[in-house]
VEXDREN-2710 file (C-alpha; in Angstrom, 1 decimal):
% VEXDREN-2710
k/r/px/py/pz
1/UNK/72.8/-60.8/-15.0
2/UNK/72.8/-59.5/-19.0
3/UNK/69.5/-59.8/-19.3
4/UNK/68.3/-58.2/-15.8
5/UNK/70.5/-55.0/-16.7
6/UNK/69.0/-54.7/-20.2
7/UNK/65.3/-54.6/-18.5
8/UNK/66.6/-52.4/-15.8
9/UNK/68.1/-50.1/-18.7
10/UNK/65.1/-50.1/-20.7
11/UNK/63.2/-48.9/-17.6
12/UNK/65.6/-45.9/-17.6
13/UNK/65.1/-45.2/-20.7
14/UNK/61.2/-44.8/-20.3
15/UNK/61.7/-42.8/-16.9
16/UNK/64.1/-40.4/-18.7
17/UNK/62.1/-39.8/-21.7
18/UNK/59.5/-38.8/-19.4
19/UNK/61.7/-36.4/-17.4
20/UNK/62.7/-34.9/-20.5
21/UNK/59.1/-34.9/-21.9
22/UNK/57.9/-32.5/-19.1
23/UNK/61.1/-30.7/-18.4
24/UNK/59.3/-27.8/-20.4
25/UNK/56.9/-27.1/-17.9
26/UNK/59.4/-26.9/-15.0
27/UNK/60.0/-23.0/-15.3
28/UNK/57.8/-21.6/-12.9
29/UNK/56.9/-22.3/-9.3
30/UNK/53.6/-24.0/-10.2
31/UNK/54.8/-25.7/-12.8
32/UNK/58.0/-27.5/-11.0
33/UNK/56.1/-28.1/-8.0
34/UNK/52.4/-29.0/-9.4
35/UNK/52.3/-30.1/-13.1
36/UNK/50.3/-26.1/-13.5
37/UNK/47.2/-28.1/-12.0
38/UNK/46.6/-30.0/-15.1
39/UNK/46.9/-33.6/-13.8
40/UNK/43.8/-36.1/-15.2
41/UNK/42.4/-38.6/-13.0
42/UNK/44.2/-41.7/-13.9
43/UNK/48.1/-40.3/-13.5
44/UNK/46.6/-38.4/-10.1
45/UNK/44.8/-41.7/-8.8
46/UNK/48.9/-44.0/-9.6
47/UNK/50.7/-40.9/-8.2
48/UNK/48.9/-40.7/-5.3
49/UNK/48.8/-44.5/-4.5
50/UNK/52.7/-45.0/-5.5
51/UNK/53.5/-42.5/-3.3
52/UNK/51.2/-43.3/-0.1
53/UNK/53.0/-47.0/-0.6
54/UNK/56.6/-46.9/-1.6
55/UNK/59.3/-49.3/-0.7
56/UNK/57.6/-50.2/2.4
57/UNK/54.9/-52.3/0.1
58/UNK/57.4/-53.8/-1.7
59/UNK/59.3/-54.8/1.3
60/UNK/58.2/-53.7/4.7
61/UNK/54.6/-55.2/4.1
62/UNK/55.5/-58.1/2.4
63/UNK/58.4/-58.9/5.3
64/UNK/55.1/-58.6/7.6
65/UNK/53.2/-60.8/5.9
66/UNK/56.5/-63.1/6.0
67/UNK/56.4/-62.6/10.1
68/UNK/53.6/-62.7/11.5
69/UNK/51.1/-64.0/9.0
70/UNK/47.4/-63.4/8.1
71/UNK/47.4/-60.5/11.4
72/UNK/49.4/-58.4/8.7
73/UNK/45.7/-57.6/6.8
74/UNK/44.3/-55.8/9.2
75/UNK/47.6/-53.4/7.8
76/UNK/45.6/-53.6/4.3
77/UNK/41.8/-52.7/5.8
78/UNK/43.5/-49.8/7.9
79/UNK/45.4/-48.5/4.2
80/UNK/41.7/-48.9/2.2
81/UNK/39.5/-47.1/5.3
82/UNK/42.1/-44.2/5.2
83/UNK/43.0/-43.9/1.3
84/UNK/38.8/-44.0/1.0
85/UNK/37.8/-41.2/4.0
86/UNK/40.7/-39.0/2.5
87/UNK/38.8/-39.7/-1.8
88/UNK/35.4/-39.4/0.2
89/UNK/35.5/-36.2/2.8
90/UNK/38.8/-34.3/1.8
91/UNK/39.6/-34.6/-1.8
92/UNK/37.2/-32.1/-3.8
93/UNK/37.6/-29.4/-0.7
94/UNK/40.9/-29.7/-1.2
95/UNK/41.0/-29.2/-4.5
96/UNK/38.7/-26.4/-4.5
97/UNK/40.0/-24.2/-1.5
98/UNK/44.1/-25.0/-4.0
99/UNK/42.6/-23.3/-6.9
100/UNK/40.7/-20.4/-5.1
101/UNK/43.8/-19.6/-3.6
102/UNK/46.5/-20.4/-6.0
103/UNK/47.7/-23.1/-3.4
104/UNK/51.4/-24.9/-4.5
105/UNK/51.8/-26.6/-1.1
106/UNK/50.2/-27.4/1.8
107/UNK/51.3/-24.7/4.4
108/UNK/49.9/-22.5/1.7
109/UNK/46.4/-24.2/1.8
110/UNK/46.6/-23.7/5.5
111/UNK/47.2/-19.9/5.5
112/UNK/44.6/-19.5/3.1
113/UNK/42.4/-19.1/5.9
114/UNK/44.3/-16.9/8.8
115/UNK/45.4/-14.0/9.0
116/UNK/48.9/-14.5/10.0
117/UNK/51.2/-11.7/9.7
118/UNK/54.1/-13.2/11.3
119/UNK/53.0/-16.4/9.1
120/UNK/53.7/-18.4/11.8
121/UNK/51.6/-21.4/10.4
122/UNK/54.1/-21.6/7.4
123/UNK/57.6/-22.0/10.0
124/UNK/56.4/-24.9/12.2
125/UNK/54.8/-26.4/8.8
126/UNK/58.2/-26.1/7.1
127/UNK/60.0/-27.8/10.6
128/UNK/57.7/-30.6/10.5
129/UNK/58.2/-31.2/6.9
130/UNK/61.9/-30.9/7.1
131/UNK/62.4/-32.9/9.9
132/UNK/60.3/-35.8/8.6
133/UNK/61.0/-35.9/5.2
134/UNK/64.6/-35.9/6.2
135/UNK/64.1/-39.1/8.0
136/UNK/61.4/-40.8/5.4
137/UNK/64.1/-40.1/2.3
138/UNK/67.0/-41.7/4.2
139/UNK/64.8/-44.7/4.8
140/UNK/63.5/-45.2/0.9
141/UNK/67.3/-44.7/0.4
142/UNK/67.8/-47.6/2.7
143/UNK/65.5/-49.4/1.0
144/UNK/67.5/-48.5/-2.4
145/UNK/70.2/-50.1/-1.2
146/UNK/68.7/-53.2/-0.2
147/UNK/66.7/-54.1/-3.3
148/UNK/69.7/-53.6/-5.2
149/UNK/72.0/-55.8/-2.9
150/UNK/69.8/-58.2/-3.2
151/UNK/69.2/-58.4/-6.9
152/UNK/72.6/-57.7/-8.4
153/UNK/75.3/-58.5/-5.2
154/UNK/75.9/-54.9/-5.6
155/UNK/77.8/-53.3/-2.7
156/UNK/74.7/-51.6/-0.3
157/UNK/76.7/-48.4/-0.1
158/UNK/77.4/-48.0/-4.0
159/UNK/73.2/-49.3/-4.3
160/UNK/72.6/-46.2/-2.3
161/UNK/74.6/-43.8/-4.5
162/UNK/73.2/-45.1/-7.9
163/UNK/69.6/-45.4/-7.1
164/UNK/70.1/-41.9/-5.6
165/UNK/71.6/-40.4/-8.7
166/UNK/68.4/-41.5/-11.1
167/UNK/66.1/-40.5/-8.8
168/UNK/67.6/-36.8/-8.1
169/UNK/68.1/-36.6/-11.9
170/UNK/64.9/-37.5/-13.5
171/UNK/62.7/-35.2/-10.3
172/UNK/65.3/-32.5/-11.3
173/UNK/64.9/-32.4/-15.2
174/UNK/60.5/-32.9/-15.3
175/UNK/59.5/-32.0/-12.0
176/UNK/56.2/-32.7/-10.4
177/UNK/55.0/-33.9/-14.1
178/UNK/57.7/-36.4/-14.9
179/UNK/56.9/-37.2/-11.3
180/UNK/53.3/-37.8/-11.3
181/UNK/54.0/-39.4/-15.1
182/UNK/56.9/-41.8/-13.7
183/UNK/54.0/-43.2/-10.5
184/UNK/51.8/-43.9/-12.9
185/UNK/54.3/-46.2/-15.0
186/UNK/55.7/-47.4/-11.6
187/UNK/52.2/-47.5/-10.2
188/UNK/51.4/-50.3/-13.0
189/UNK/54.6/-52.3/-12.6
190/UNK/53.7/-52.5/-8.5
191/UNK/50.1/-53.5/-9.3
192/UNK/51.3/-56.4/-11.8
193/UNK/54.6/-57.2/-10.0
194/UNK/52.6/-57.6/-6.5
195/UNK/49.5/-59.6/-8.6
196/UNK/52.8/-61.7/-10.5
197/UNK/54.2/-62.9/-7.8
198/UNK/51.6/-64.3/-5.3
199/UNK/50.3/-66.0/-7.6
200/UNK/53.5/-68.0/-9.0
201/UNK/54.4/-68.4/-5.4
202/UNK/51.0/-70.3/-4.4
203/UNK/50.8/-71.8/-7.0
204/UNK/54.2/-73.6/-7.0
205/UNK/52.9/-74.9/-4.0
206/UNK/50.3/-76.2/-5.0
207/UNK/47.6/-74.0/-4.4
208/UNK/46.3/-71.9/-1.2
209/UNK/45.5/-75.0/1.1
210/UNK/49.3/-76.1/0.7
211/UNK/50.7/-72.7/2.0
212/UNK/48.3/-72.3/4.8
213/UNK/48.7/-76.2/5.7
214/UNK/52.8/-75.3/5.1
215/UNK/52.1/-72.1/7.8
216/UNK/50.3/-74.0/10.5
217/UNK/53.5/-76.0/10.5
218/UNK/55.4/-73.6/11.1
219/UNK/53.5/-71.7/13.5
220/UNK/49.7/-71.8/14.6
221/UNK/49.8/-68.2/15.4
222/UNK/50.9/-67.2/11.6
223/UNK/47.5/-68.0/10.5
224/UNK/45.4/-66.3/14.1
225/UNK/44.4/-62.7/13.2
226/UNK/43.9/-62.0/16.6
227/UNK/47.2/-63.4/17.7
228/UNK/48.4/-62.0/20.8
229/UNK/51.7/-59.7/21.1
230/UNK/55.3/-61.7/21.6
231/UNK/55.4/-60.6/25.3
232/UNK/51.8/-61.9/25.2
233/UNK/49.2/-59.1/25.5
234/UNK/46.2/-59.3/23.9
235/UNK/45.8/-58.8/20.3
236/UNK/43.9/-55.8/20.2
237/UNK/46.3/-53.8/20.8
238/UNK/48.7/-54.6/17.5
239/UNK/45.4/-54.8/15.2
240/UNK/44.1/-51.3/16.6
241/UNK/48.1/-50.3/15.7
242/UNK/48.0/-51.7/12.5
243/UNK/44.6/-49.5/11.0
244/UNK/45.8/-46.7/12.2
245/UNK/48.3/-46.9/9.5
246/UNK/45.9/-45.6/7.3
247/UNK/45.2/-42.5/9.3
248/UNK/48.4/-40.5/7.9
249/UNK/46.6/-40.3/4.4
250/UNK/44.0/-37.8/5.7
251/UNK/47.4/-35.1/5.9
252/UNK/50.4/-36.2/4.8
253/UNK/51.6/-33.6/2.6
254/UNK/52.9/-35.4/-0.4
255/UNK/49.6/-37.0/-0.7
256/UNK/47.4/-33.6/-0.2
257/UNK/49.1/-31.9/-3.2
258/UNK/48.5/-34.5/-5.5
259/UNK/44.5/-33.6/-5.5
260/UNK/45.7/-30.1/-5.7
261/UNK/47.2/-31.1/-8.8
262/UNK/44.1/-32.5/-10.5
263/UNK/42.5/-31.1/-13.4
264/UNK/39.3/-30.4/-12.1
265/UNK/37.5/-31.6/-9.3
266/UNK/35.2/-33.9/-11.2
267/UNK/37.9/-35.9/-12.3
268/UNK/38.8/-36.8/-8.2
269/UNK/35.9/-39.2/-8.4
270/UNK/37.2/-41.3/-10.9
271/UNK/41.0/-40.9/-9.7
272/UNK/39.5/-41.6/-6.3
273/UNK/37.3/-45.3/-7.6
274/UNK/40.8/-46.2/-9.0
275/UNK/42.9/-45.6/-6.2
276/UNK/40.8/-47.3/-3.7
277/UNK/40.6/-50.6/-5.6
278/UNK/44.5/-50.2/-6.0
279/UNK/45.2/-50.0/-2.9
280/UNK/43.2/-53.0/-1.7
281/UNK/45.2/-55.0/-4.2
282/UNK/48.1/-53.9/-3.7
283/UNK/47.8/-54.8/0.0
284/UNK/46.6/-57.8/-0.2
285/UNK/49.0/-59.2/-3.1
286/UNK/51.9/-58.0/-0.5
287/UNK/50.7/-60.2/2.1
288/UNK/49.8/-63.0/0.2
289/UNK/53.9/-62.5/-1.4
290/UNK/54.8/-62.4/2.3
291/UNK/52.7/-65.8/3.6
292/UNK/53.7/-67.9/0.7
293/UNK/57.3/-66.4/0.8
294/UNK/57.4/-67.6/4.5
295/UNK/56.7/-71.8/3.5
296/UNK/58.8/-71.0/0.1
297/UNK/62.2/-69.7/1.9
298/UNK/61.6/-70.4/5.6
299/UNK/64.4/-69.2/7.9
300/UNK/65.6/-65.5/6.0
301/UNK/67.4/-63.7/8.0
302/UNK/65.2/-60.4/7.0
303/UNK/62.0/-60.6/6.1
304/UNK/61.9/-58.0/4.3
305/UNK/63.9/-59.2/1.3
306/UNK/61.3/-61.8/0.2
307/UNK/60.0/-60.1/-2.4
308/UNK/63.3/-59.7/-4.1
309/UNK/64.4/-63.5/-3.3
310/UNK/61.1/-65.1/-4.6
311/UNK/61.6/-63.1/-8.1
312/UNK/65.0/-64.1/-8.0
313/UNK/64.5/-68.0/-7.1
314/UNK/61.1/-68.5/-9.3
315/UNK/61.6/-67.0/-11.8
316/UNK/63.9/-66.4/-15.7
317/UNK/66.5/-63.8/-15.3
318/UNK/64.0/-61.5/-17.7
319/UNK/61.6/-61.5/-15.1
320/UNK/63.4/-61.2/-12.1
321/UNK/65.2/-58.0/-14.5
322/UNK/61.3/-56.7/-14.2
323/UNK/60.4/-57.5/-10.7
324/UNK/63.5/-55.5/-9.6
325/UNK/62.3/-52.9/-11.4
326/UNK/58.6/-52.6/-9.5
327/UNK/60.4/-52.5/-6.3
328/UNK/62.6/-50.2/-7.3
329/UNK/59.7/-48.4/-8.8
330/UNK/57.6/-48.8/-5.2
331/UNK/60.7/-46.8/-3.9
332/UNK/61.5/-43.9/-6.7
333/UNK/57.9/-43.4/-6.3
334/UNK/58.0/-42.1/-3.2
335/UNK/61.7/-40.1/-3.0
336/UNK/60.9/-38.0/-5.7
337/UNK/57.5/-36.9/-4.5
338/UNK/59.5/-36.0/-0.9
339/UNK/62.7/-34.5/-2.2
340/UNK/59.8/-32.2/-4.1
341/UNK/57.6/-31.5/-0.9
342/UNK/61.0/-30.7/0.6
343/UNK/62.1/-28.5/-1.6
344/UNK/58.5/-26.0/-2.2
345/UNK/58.8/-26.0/2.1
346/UNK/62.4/-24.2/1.8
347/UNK/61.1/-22.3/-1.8
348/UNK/57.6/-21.5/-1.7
349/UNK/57.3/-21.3/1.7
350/UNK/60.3/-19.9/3.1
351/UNK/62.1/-18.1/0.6
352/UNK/58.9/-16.4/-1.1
353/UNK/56.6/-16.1/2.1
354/UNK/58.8/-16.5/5.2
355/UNK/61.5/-14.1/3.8
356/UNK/59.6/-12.5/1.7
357/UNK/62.3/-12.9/-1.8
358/UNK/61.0/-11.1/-4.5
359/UNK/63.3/-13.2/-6.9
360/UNK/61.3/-14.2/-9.9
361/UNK/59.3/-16.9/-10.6
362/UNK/61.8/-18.9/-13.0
363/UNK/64.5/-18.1/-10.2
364/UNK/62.8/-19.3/-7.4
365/UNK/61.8/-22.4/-10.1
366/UNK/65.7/-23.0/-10.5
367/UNK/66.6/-22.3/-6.1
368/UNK/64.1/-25.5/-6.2
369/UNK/65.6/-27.6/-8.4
370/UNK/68.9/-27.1/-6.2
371/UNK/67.0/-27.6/-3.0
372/UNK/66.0/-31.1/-4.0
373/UNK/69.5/-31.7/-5.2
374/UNK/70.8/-30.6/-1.7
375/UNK/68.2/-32.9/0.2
376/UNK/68.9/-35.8/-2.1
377/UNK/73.0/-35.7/-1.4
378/UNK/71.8/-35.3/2.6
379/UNK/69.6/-38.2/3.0
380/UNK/71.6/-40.6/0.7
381/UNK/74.8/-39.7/3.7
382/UNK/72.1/-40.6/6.5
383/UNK/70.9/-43.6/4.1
384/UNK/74.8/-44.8/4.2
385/UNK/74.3/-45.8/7.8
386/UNK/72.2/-48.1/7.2
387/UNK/68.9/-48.5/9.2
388/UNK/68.0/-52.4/9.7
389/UNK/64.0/-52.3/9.3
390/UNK/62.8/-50.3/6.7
391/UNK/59.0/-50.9/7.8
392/UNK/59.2/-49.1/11.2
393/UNK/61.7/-46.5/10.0
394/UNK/59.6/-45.3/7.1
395/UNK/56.2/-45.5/10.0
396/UNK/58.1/-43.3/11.9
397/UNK/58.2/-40.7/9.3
398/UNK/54.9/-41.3/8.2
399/UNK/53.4/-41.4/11.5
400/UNK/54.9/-38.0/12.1
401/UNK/53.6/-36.5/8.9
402/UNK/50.0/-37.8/9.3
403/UNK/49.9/-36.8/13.0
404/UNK/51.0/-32.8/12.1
405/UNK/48.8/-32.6/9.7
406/UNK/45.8/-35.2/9.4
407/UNK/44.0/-33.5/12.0
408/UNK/44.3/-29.8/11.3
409/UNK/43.4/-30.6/7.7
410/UNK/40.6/-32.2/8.4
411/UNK/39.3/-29.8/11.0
412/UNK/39.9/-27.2/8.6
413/UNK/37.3/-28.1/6.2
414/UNK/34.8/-29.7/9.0
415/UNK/35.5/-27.6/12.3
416/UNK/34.3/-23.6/10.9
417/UNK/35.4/-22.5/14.5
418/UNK/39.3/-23.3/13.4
419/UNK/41.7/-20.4/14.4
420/UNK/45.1/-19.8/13.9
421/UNK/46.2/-20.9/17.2
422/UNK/44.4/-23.8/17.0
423/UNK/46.0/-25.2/14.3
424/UNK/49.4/-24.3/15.3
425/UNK/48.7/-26.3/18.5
426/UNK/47.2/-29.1/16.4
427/UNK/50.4/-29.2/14.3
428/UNK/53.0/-29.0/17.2
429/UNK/51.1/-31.3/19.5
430/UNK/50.4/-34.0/17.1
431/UNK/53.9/-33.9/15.7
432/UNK/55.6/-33.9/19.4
433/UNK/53.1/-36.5/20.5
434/UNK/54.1/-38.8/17.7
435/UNK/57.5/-38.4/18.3
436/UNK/57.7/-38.7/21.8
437/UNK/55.7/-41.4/21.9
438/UNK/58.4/-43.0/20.1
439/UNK/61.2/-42.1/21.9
440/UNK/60.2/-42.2/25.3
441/UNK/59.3/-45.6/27.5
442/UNK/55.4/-44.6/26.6
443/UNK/55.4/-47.2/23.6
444/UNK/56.7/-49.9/25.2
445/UNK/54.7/-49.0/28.5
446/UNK/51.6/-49.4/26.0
447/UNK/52.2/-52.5/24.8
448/UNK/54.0/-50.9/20.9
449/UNK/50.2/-48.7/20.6
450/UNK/51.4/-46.8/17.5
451/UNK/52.3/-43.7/17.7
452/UNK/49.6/-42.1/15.4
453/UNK/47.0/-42.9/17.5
454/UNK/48.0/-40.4/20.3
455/UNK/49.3/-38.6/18.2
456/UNK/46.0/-37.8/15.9
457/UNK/44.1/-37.8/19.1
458/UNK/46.2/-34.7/20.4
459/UNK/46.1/-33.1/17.5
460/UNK/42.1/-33.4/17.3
461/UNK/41.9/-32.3/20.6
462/UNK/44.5/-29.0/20.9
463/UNK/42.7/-28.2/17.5
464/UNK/39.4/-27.8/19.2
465/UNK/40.5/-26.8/22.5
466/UNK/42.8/-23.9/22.1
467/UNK/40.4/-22.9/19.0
468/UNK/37.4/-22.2/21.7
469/UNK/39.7/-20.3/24.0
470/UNK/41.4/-18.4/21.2
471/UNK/38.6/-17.7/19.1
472/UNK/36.6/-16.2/22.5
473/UNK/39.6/-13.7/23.5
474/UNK/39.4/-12.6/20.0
475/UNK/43.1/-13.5/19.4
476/UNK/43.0/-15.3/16.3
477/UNK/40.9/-13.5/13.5
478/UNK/40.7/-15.8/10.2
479/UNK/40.2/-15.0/6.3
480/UNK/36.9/-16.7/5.9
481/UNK/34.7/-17.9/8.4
482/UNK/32.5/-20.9/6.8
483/UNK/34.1/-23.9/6.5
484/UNK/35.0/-24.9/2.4
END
């Protein structure tokens, strides 16, 4: 246990020499909440990737891999489809249309194109973001408290508190720097934890034969990619469910402000190469942790702590010190990038915009940095009550995120005939879709289809539709008519 705290110390100590690194630039708005748009490619490409994952990687898709088997890749080619469309069609315009008009967050990016007096397109954006990144913090919380608990016997509720406290300090000192400096450290430790561990697993079984001949025996199905559902509907259904994942990174937020962040747009290629080969491995080394976890410790009573009890169980105490710092890492990751999204909604977006504050720009810098405090100390209270599956939760969230956004951002740059309507439609239908879908008998009625899927679909479609009507009565005027 001596040893594992003196790794998990020394990792402080790198996080908080960052923070305090970049804590320099954290004085105005742009610089708090987007590094002043000076990001290169390789800290942009780790950032982004550490973020889109999160504790969910570490231990929702590895407890998937764990339950039902090889099916949980089609999770990985639905993550490298969506992480490449976003590199490929969106990055660069986004990019571009952030530094043409001084964009910090996303509702921004959207008004840059309406005229919207009442700036209606900023309030239901800073809902959404609100609502969701409420419920996505309390989850990575969750998952705080579990890696912890599982590594140290630490009591879950005090997990929740500590890991809380580092996070919420470090994001307050640097801001969006230290951030996007910290993912790509924690980025790194992910990549070689999730490469580390697969490999020591299969191997102590003698190689990949032995763990699929150890999963046949324990079920057929764990090694059937098509398997059908547990109530016994046909396969498609689940695999369509589990590409979609990928879908949320055309739009969700905390990934959209990390191109707007870049340098330049040149250097999004290279961030973009990077990223995409990342997130293949990462997906596949989670799965792979997952299946050989599943012959290795048969019988855990949640899957979705066998990342943290392979690194305990194979491995010295200096290396299990290590491998609880990548999933901690997967998790910090991704609550720092929220708390920060969270906090330019309220700031940028409704105290400078919505309300109009004329505060200045070191003020407004400093109402941030209590915002994300505020938001931390709230989702660590919802954390305390502890949700049971950290992989749904967090889907939830994301899901919700994706489906607001994914489509109007990408009808933005591709549909010209976008009005203001529309995309207010597009943002409250795919959001409501999502949710309802969840929440209402129509998932179980469709056999668990996940809730993206609608939920993009509406989106899509209210985008276009009311955009035709709208844009014919002459109701919705907009800044600039070509698409960017």
């Amino acid at each position: 246990m001596l040893v594992i705290s003196l790794v998990f110390c020394c990792y402080l100590v790198i996080l908080f020499s960052l923070a305090f690194w970049t804590r320099k630039g954290t004085q105005s708005l742009s610089g708090y909440f987007l590094a002043d748009k000076k990001l290169p490619p390789w800290v942009v490409a780790f950032s982004t990737n550490a973020t889109g994952e999160s504790g969910w990687l570490l231990l929702g898709l590895t407890g998937m891999g764990y339950a039902v088997g090889v099916q949980a890749f089609w999770v990985v080619a639905g993550e490298v489809i969506g992480i490449s469309l976003v590199w490929l069609l969106l990055a660069r315009k986004i990019k571009h249309l952030g530094d043409e008009s001084d964009a910090i967050t996303v509702p921004d990016l959207l008004s840059a194109k309406f005229v919207d007096p009442q700036n209606l397109i900023r309030k239901v954006s800073v809902l959404v973001i609100l609502v969701m990144v409420g419920t996505y913090v309390s989850a990575q919380m969750v998952a705080t408290g579990k890696a912890f608990s599982t590594f140290t016997g630490m009591d879950y509720s005090l997990a929740v508190v500590f890991g809380a406290t580092i996070i919420i300090a470090y994001t307050l000192i640097g801001g969006f720097k230290a951030v996007a400096f910290t993912d790509l450290v924690q980025g790194i430790l992910m990549l070689g934890g999730l490469i580390l561990v697969p490999a020591v697993a299969i191997t102590s079984l003698g190689g990949v034969e032995e763990m699929l001949g150890g999963l046949l025996d324990i079920d057929a199905h764990l090694l059937d990619p098509f398997r059908p559902s547990e109530a016994g509907h046909s396969g498609w259904i689940p695999i369509l469910s589990f590409l979609a994942i990928g879908l949320p990174f055309l739009g969700v937020p905390q990934l959209t402000v990390r191109f707007m962040s870049a340098v330049n747009e040149s250097s999004l290629r290279t961030a973009g190469t990077i990223s995409i080969i990342v997130t293949f491995l990462f997906g596949i080394g989670a799965v792979l942790t997952g299946m050989a976890g599943r012959v290795l410790v048969p019988g855990l009573e949640d899957a979705e702590t066998v990342f943290p009890v392979l690194a305990t169980e194979l491995f010295p105490d200096a290396i299990t010190g290590l491998l609880m710092v990548v999933v901690l890492a997967a998790i910090m990751s991704t609550v720092d990038s929220l708390l920060l999204l969270a906090s330019s909604a309220v700031v940028r977006d409704f105290l400078q915009n919505i309300r109009g504050s004329v505060r200045s720009d070191s003020d407004l810098a400093r109402y941030g940095k209590i915002t994300t405090l505020v938001i931390g100390a709230l989702a660590v209270v919802f954390a305390l009550m502890e949700s049971p599956l950290i992989f749904w939760f967090i889907l939830f969230a994301w899901s919700g995120l994706g489906a607001a956004f994914g489509p109007v951002i990408v009808c933005l740059f591709y549909y010209p005939k976008l009005t203001l309507y529309g995309a207010l439609a597009s943002i409250s239908g795919g959001f409501l879709t999502s949710v309802i879908w969840v929440v209402s008998p129509l998932k179980s009625a469709s056999n668990d289809l996940y809730e993206m899927i609608p939920g993009f679909i509406v989106g899509l479609l209210l985008a276009v539709v009311v955009s035709q009507f709208t844009q014919s009565t002459n109701v919705s005027p907009t800044k600039i008519d070509k698409p960017f």
